[in-house]
Backbone as CSV, one residue per row, in Angstrom:
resi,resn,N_x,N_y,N_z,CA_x,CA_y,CA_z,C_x,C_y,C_z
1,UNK,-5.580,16.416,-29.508,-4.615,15.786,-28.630,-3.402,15.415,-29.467
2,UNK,-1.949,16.005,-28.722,-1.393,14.930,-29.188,-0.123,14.174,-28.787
3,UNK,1.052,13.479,-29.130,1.420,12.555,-28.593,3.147,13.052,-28.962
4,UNK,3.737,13.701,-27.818,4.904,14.226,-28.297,6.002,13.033,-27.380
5,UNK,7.242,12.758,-27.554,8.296,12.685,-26.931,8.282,13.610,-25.552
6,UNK,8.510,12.404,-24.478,8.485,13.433,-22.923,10.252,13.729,-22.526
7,UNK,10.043,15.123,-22.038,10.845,15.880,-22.053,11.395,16.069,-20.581
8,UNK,12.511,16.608,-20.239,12.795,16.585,-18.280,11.917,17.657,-17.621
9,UNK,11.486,18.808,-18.935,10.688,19.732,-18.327,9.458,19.772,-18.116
10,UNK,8.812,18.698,-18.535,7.559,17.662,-18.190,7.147,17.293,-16.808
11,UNK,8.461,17.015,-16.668,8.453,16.524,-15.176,7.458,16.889,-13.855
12,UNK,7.706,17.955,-13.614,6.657,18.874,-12.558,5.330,18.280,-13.128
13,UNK,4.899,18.613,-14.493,3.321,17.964,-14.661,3.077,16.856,-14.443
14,UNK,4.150,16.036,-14.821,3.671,14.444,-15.040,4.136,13.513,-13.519
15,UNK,4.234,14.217,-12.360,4.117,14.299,-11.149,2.632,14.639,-10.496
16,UNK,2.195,15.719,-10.952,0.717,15.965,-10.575,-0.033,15.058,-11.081
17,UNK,-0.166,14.586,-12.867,-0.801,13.877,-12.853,-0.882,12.579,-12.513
18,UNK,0.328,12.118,-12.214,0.891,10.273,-11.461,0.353,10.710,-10.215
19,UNK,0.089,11.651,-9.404,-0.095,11.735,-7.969,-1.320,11.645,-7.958
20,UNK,-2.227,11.877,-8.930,-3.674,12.573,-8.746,-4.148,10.710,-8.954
21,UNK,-3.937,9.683,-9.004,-4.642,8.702,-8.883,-3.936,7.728,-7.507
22,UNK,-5.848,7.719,-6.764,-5.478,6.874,-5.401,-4.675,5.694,-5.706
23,UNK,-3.658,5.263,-4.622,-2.518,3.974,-4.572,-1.726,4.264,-5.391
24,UNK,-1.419,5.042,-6.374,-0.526,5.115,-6.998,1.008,5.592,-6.384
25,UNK,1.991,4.839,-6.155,3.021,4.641,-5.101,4.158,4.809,-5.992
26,UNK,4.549,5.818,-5.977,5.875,6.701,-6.850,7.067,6.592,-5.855
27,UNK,8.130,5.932,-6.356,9.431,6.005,-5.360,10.353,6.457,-5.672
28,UNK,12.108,6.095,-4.692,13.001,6.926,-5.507,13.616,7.403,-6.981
29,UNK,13.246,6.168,-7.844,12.958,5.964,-9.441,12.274,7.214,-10.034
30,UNK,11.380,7.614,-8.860,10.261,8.773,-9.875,10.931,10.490,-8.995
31,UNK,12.028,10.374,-8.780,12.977,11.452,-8.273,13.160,12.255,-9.318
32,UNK,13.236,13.335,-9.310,13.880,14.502,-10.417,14.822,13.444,-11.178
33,UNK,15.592,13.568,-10.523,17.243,12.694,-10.680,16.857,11.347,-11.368
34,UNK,16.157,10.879,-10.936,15.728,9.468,-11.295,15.077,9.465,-12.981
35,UNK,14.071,10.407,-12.958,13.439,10.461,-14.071,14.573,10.739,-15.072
36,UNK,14.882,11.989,-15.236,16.698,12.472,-15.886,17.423,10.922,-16.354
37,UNK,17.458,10.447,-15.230,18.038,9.410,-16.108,17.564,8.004,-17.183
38,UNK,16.001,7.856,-16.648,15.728,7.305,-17.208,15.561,7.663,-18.566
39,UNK,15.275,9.190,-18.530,14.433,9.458,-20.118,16.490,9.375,-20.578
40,UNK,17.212,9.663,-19.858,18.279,9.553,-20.824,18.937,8.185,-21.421
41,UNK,18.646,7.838,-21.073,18.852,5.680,-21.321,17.483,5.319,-21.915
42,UNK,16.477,5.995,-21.949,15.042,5.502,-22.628,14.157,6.512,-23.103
43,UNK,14.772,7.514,-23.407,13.617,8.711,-23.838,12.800,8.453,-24.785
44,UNK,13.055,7.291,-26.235,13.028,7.246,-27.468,11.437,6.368,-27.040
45,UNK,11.263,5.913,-25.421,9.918,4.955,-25.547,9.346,6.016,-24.187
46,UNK,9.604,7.203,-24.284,8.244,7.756,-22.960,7.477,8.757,-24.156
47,UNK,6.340,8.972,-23.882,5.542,9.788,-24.262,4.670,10.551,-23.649
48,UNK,4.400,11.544,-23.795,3.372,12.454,-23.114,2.015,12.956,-24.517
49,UNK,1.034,12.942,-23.603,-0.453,13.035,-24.585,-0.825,14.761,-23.866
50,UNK,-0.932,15.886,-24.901,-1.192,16.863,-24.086,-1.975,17.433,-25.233
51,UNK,-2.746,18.124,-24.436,-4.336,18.484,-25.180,-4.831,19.980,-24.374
52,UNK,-5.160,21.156,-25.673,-4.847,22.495,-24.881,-4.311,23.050,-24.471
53,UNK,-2.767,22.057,-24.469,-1.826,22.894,-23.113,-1.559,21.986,-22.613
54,UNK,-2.433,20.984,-21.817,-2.228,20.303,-20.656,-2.033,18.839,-20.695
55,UNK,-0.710,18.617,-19.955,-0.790,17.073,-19.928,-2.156,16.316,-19.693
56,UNK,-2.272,15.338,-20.298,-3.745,14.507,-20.128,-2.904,13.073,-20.075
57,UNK,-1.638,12.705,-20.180,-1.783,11.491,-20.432,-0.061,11.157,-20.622
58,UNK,0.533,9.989,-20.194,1.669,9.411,-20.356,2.172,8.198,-20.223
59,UNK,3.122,7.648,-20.885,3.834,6.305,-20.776,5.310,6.194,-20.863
60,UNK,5.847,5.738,-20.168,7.469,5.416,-20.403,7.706,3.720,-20.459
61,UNK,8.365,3.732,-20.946,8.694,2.524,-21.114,10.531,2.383,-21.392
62,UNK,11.315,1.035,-21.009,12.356,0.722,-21.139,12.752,-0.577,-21.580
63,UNK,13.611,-0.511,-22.303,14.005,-1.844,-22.942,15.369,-2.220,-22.392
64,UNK,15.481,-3.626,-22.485,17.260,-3.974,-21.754,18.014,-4.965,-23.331
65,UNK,17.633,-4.571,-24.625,17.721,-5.193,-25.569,16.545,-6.405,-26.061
66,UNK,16.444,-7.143,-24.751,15.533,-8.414,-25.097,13.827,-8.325,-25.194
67,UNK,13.762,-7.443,-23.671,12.428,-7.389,-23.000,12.360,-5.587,-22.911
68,UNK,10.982,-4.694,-23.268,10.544,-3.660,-22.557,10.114,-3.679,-21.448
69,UNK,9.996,-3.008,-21.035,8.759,-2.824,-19.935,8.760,-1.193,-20.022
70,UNK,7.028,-1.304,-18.974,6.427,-0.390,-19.450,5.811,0.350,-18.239
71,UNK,5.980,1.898,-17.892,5.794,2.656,-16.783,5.066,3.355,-16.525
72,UNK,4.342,3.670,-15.747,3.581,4.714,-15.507,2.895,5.396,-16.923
73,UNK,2.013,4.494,-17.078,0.857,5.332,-18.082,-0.286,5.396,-17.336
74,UNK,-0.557,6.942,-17.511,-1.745,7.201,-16.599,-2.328,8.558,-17.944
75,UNK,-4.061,8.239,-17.736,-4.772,9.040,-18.218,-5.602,10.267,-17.530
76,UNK,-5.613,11.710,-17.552,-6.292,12.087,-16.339,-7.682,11.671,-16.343
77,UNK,-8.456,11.632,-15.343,-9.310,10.086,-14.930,-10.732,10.973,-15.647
78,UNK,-10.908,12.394,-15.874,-11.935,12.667,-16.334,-11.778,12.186,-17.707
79,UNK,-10.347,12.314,-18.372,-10.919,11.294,-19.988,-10.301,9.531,-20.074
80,UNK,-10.501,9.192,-19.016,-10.598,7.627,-19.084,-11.650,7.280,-20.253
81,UNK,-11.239,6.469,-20.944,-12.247,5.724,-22.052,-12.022,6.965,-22.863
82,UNK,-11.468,7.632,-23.106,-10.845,8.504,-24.438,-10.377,8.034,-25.747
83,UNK,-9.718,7.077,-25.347,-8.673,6.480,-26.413,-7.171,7.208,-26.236
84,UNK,-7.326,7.964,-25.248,-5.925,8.310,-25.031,-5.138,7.510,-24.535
85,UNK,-5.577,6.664,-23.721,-4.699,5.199,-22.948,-4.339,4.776,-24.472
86,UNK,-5.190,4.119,-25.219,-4.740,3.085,-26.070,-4.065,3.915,-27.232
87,UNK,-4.060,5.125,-27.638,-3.118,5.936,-28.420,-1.736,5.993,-27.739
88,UNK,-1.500,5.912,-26.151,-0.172,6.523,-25.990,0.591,4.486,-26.078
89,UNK,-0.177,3.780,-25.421,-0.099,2.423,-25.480,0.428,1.828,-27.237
90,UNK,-0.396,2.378,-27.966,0.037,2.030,-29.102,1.124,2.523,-29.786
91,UNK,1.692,3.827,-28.962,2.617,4.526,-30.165,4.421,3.766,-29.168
92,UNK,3.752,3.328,-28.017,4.992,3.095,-26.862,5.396,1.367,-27.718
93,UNK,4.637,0.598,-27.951,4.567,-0.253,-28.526,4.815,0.069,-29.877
94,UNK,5.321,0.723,-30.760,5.506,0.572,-32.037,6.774,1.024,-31.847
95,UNK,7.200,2.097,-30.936,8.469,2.315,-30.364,9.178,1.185,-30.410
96,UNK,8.771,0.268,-29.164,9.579,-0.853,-28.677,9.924,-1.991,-29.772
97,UNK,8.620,-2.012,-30.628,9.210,-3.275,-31.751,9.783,-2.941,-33.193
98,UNK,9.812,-1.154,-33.575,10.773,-0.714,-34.267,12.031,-0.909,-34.134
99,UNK,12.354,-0.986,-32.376,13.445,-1.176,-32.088,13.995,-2.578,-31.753
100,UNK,13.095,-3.492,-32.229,13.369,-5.294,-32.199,13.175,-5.805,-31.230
101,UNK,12.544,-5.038,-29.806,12.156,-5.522,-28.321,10.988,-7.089,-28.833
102,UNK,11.047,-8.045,-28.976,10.274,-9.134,-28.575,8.915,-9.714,-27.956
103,UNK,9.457,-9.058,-26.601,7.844,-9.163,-26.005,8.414,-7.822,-24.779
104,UNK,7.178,-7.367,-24.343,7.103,-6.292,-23.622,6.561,-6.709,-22.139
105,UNK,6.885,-6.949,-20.814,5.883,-6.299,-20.023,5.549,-5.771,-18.689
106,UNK,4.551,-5.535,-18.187,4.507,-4.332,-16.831,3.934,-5.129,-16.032
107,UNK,4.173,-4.273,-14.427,4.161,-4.923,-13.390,2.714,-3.700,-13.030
108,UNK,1.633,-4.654,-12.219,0.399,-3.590,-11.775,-0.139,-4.859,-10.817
109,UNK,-0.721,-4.022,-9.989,-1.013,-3.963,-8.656,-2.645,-5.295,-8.831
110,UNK,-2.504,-6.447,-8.198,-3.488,-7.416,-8.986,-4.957,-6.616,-8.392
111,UNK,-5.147,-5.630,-7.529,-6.264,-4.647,-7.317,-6.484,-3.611,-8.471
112,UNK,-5.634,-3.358,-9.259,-6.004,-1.890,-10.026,-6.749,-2.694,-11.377
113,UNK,-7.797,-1.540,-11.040,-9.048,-1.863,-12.449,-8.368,-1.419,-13.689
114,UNK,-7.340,-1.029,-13.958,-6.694,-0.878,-14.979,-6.567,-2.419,-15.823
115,UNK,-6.144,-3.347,-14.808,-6.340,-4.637,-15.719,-6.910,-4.883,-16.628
116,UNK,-8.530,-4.536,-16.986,-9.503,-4.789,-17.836,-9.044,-4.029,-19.534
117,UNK,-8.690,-2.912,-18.960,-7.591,-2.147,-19.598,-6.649,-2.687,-20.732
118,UNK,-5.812,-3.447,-19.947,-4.767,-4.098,-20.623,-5.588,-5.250,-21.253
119,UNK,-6.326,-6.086,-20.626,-6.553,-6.882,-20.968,-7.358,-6.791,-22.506
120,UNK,-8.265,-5.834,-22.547,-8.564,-5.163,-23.602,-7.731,-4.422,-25.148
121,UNK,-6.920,-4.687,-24.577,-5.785,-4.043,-25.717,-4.916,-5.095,-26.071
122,UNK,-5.031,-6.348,-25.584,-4.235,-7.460,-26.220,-3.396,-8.204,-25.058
123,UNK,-3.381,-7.487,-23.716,-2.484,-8.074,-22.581,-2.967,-9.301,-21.928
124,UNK,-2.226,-9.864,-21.280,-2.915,-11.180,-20.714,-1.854,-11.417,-19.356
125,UNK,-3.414,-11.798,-18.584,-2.507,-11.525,-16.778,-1.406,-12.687,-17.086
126,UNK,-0.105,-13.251,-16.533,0.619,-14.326,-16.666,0.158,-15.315,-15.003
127,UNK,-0.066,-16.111,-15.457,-0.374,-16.931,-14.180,0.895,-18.128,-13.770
128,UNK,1.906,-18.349,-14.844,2.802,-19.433,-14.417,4.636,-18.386,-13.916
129,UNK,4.245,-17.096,-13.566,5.437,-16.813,-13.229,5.436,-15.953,-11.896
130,UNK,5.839,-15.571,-10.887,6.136,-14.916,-9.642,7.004,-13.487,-10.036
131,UNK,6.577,-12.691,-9.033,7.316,-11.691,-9.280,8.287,-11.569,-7.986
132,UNK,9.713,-11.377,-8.280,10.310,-11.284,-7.178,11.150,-9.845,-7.010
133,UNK,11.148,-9.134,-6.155,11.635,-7.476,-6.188,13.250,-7.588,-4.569
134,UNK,14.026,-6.472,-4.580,15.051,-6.568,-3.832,15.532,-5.260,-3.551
135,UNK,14.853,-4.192,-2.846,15.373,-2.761,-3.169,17.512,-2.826,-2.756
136,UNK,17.723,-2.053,-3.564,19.097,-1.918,-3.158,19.275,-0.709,-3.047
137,UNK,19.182,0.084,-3.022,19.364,1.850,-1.819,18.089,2.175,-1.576
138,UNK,18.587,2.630,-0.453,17.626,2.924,0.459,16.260,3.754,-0.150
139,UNK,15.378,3.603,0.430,13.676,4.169,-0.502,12.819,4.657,0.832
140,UNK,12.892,6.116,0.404,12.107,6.837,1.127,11.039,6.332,1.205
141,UNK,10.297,5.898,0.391,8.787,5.973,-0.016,8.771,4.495,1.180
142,UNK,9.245,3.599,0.986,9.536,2.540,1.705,9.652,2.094,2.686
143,UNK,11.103,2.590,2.906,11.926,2.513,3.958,12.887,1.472,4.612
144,UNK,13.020,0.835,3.127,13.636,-0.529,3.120,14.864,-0.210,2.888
145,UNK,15.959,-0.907,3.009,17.542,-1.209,2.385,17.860,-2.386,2.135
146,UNK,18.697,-2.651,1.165,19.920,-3.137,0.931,20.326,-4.200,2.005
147,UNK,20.210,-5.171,2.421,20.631,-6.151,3.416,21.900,-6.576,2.924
């Protein structure tokens, strides 16, 4: 396996494999267009894990100077408990604090068993803060706007 810099021509795969896990809710952000730009403002923290050929595994992550955060890492679910989660986790994280990011962190669904996950690798749920969200253009996936 191994752990390259993700690329725009990635894309098509790392769509199949974000799709292939139930609830997983991809919006206008995860657009051709969308992705393009992210890896271009943050390419230096996404990674792709590919083994044989085939994507098995990815993380993106973005920094705003102070704080990362961290996107769509998904393992394909036949090598869950691989160590591929915590290889792409670890190299996204050495990324972010090479680059002086502070503290890092991601937003997940308080249902996804992934928690145990994080929690296992050093994360810790936050219990004294709220999350508050505001779409501003319009979201297919959604169907919300901009008020």
């Amino acid at each position: 396996m191994t752990i390259n810099l993700m690329k725009l021509d990635h894309y098509p795969a790392l769509v199949e494999l974000w799709s292939s896990f139930p609830g997983n809710i991809m919006t206008g952000a995860d657009s051709a267009e969308g992705f393009a730009l992210f890896l271009e403002r943050n390419g230096a923290y996404c990674f792709t894990a590919v083994e044989n050929g085939e994507f098995v595994g990815s993380v993106m992550a973005g920094e705003d100077s102070r704080r990362g955060y961290i996107y769509h890492l998904s393992v394909k679910k036949s090598l869950h408990l691989s160590g591929i989660g915590k290889a792409l986790m670890a190299r996204v994280e050495e990324a972010l604090y090479n680059a002086g990011i502070e503290k890092i962190h991601l937003f997940i669904f308080s249902d996804n068993p992934a928690i145990s996950f994080y929690e296992k690798t050093g994360w810790h749920l936050r219990s004294d803060i709220e999350v508050m969200s505001k779409v501003l253009h319009g979201d297919e996936y959604t169907g919300t706007r901009r008020n």
